[in-house]
N, C-alpha and C positions, 0 to 999 in steps of 0.2 A: 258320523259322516252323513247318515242318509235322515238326522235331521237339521245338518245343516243344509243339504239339496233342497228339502222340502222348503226350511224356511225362507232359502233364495227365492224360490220358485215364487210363493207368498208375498215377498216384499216386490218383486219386479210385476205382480197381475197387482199390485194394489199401486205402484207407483208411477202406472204407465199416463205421461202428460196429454192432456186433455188437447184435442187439435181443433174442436169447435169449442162452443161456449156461448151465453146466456146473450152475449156484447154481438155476437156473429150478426151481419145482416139477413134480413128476411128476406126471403124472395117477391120479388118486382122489384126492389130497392137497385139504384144505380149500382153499389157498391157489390152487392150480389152479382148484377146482373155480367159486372165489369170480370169477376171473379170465375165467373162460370164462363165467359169470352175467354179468359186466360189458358181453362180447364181444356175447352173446345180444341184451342192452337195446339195444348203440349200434349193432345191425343194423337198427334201426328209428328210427336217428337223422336219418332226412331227414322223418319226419316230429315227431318228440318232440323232435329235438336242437336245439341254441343254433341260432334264424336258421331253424329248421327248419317245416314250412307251418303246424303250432300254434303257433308262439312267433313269428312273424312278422305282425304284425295286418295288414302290407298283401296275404296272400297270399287270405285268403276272401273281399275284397268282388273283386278282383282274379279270381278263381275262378270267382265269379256273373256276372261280367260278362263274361268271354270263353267262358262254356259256352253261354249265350246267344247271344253274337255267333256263333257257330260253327254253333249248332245248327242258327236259322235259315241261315244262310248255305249249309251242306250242304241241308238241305230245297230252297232253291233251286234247286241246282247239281242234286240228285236230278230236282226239278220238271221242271227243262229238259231232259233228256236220261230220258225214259222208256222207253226201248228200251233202256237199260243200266241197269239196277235193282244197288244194289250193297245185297242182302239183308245187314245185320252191324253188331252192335254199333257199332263203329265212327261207323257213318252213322246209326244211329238211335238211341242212347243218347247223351242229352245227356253232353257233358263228357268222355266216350272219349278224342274225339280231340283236347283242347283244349294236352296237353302243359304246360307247365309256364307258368302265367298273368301269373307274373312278366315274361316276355317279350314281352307284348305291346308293340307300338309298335316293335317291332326294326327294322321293316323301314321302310326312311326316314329313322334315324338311327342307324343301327349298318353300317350294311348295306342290302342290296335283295332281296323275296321276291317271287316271282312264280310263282300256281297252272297247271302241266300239265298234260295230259292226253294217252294215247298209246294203241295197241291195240295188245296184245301176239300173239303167234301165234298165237293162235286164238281172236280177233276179240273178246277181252274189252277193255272200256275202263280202261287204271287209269288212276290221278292221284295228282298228288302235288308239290311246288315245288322250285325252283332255286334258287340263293341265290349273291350275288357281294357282293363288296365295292362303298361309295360312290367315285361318280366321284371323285377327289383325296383318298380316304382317307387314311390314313395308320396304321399296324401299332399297337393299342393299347398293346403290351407296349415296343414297340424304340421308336417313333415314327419309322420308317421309311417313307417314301412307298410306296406301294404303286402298281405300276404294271401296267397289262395287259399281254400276255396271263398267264393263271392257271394252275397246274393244276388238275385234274377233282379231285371226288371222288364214287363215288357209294354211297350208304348204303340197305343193304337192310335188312326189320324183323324182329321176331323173330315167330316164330309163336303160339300161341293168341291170336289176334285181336291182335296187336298195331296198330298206327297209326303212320302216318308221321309224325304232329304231336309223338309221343312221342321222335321222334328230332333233333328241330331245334335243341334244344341244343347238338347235336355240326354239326351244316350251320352254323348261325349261328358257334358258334367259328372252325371253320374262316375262313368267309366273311371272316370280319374279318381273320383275321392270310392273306388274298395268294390264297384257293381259290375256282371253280366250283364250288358241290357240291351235288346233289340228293337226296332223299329221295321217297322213292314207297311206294306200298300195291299190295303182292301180288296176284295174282287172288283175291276172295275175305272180303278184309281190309279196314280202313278204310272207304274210300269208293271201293274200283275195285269194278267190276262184279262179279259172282259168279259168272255159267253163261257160256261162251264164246257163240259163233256159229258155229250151221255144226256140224259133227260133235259131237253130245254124247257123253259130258263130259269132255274136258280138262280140268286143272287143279282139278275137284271131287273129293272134296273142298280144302280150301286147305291144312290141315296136313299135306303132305307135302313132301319134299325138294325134287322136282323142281319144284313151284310155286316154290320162290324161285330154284332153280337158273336156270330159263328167265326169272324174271320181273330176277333180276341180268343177263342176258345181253339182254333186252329191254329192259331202262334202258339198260344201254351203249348199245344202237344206240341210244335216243331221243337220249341225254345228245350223243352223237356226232354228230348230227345236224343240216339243217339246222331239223330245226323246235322246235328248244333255243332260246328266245327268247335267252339269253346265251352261247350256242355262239361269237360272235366276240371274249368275252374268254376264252375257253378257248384255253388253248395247245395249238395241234396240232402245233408244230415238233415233229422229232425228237429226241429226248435224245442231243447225243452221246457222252456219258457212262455210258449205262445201269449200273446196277448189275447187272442180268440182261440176258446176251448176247441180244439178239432182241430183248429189247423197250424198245424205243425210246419208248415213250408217255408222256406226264404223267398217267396215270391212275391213282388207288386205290380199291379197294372194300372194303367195311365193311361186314361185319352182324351180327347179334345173334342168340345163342340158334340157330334151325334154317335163320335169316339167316347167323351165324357158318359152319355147314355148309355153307352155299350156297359163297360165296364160299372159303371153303378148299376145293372141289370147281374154280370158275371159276379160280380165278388159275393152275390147273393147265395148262389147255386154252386161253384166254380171251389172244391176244396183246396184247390193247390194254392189257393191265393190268402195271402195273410194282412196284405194293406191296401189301398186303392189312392188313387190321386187322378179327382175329375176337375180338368180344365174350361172351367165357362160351358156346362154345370152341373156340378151333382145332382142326383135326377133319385128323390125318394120316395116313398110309396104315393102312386096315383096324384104325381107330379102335373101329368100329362099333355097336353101341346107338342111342341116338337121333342121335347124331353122324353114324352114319354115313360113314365116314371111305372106304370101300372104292375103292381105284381113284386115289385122290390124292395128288399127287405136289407133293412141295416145291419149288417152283420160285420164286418171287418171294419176296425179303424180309418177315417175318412177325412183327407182333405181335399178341399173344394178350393179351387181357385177361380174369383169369377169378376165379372169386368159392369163397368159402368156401361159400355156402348157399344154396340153389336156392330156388324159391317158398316153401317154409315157412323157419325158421332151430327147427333142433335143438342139442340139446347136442354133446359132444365125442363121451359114447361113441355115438354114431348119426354120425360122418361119416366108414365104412368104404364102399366101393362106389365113388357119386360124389356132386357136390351135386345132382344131379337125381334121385338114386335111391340116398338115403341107408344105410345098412346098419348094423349092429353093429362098433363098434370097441373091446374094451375095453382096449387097450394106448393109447388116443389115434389121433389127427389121424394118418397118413400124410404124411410132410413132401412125399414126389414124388407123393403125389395129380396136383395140377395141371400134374403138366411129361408124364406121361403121353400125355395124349390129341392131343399136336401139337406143344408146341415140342420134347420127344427128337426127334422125326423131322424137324422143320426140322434141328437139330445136328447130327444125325446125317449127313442129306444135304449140310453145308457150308455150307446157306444161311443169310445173316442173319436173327438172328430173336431175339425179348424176349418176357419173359414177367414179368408184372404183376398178383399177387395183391392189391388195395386190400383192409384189414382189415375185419374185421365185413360185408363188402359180400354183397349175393345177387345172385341170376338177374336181379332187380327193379330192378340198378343204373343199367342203360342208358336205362331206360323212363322219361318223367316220367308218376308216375301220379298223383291226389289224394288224399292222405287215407285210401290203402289201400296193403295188401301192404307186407313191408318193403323195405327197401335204407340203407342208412349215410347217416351227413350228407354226408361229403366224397369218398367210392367214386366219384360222376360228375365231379367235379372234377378228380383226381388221374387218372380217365384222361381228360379230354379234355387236360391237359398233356401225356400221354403221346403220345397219337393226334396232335397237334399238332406236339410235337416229332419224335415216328418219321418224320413225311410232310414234316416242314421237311426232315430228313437223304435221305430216299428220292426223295422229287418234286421238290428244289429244291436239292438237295445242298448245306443249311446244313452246319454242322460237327455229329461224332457229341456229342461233350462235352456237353451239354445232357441229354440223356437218362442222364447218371450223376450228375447235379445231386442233391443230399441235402437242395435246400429249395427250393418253386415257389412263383412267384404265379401267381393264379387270380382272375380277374375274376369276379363272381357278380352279379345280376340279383338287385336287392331291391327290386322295384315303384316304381311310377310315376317309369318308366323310368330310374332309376337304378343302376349298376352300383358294385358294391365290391371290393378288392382283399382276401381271404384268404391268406394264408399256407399251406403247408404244407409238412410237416418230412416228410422219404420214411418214413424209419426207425417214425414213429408212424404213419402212415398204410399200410404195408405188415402182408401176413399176419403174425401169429408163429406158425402153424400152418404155414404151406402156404409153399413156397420160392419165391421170384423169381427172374427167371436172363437173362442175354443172354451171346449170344456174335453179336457184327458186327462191319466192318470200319472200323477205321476210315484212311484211305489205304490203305496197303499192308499193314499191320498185323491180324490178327484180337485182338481187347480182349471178354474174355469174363470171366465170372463163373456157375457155376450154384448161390449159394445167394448171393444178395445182403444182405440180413440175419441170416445164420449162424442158421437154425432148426433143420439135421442134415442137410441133403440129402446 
């Protein structure tokens, strides 16, 4: 059996179709140039595209009505606790933090949510929810019983104001298919508190590194704890299996944007952690820029999901530098752009590790925001299959073959609580700019590829 897995594994890295090629136009060429117009539009296809929050009539009454429920709800939650004022967007602009309205009702019939709240080292209060699966669930994709204990996951945010409720997409995925996984707001962010207690000012302002570096390291303890309302369906056995010698935990951390940073800092140092998943971008040794990378060391299995085009979406000749700090390109795209700043240095050091360019996708991909900023239709989609699959292989040691699959389903939330199955094909849904790449193990085997759609790397 485990060498017919291998040789699966084998025939799908060596059979995956080519999505450029030799005949492709060059850049300046009409045909290029028309192709990359096309790229530009469907980077704003989650909110113009098929199914997308304009073309979906159940997304704006759906929109009105939980920016509302939300709004009041935080005013409350503010009300009662006036000695931790959490001054930010977040908490006071209707509809911030409302994430994606499609999903309301999740909790009760998907799954179970339940609001935290914790102080972190220097006595700011954040908050933010936990999420597990329904007693006698069962795995919506496999229709597999799902049974306690879980493994953790815990998801940190991105920074310029981002919100935890932006991120529940990816806790609710989880949740269903077998995980504990929480979501929180930063000091500063959301709806945690903004000025500590006791020595000013830690953590002021919020957009720095070390805010989410300590504020990742102050989840883990909450998440680990006993005052984790669902800490007893969290599996605390040891792994005897680890994929990384020492650590023994069921736990992965995930974050976004200078969240990404954090956590490719944490899994460094951080023993309780045995997998990592950075969103736009994994950040590895003396990365540096706003990544930050200095001092981090590849240790835990690593997938990187990361995007063509950072808060704005430019054309081709501007995507010299990075997506966050665009440049002059007039030869085109950089195919090793993306494999730069963290998965070369996961390869390099040995350790497993994927890298996952979704097409057309930005910075904006991770985030559910309304009606603003771009990101693609299907970019959140195609990684949360990824991020699903990476942590079925890493925390529960499914098999690796899943993750070189060339066609997913993807369950999507089309209001009043209804959920639909999407398709998608890898090959269409990957960069043709920027290269994909893994090299992990699978049994005793390393199965690697570093240009998974053949774009030059």
């Amino acid at each position: 059996m485990r060498r017919l897995v291998l040789a699966a594994l084998t025939v799908l890295a060596l059979a995956t179709p080519a999505a450029a090629s030799a005949a492709d136009p060059a850049p300046g060429d009409p045909a290029y140039t028309a192709r990359d117009a096309q790229n530009v539009a469907d980077a704003y296809g989650r909110i113009t595209g098929p199914g997308g929050q304009l073309q979906n009539p159940a997304y704006l009454p759906a929109l009105v009505e939980q920016t509302n429920a939300r709004y009041v709800d935080q005013l409350l939650t503010q009300a009662a606790s006036p000695d931790h004022p959490a001054i930010t967007p977040g908490n006071l602009v209707p509809g911030w933090n409302v994430g994606n309205p499609l999903r309301a009702g999740w909790s009760g019939t998907r799954g179970l949510a339940k609001a935290v709240s914790f102080t972190n080292r220097y006595g700011a209060l954040l908050r933010g929810h936990v999420y597990r699966p329904l007693p006698g669930a069962t795995d919506p994709y496999t229709g597999d019983r799902l049974r306690p204990p879980y493994p953790g996951v815990v998801i940190t945010e991105g920074s310029v104001q981002g919100s935890e409720q932006m991120y529940a997409w990816l806790a609710q995925d989880l949740a269903e298919r077998g995980y504990v996984t929480m979501t929180y707001d930063v000091q500063g962010q959301g709806t945690s508190e903004t000025l500590p207690h006791g020595e000013c000012c830690p953590g002021v302002p919020s957009q720095q590194l070390d805010n989410f570096t300590t504020g990742t390291e102050d989840a883990l303890d909450f998440f680990t704890s006993r005052a984790n309302p669902f800490r007893r369906f969290f599996d605390r056995s040891p792994d005897p299996s680890p994929f990384t010698p020492g650590r023994t935990t069921r736990i992965a951390i995930v974050g976004h944007s200078l969240g990404a940073a954090a956590v490719s800092k944490v899994q460094g140092t951080d023993d309780r952690v045995a997998a990592v998943v950075a969103l736009d971008k994994l950040a590895g040794p003396g990365s540096g820029g706003a990544l930050d990378g200095t001092g981090n060391v590849p240790t835990v299995p690593a997938l990187a999901v990361q995007s063509e085009y950072g808060f704005t979406v430019s054309p081709w000749f501007l995507s010299g530098g990075s997506s966050l700090a665009p440049q002059p390109s007039p030869d085109g795209p950089d195919p090793r752009r993306e494999r730069a700043t963290g998965y070369d240095a996961w390869r390099a050091a040995g350790v497993d590790s994927m890298l996952v360019v979704p097409r057309a996708s930005t910075h904006l991909e991770y985030t559910d925001i309304p009606l603003v900023l771009p990101a693609s239709r299907y970019g959140q989609d195609l990684t949360s299959v990824y991020v699903q699959r990476w942590l079925g292989h890493y925390l529960k040691h499914e098999p690796a073959g899943p993750l070189l699959a060339t066609s997913f389903r993807y369950l999507e939330p089309v209001g009043n609580g209804v959920w639909k199955p999407v398709r998608l094909e890898r090959d269409d849904h990957l960069s043709f700019y920027y290269c994909s790449a893994y090299g992990f193990h699978a049994g005793d085997r390393l199965v690697s590829s570093g240009d998974i759609t053949r774009v030059g790397c």
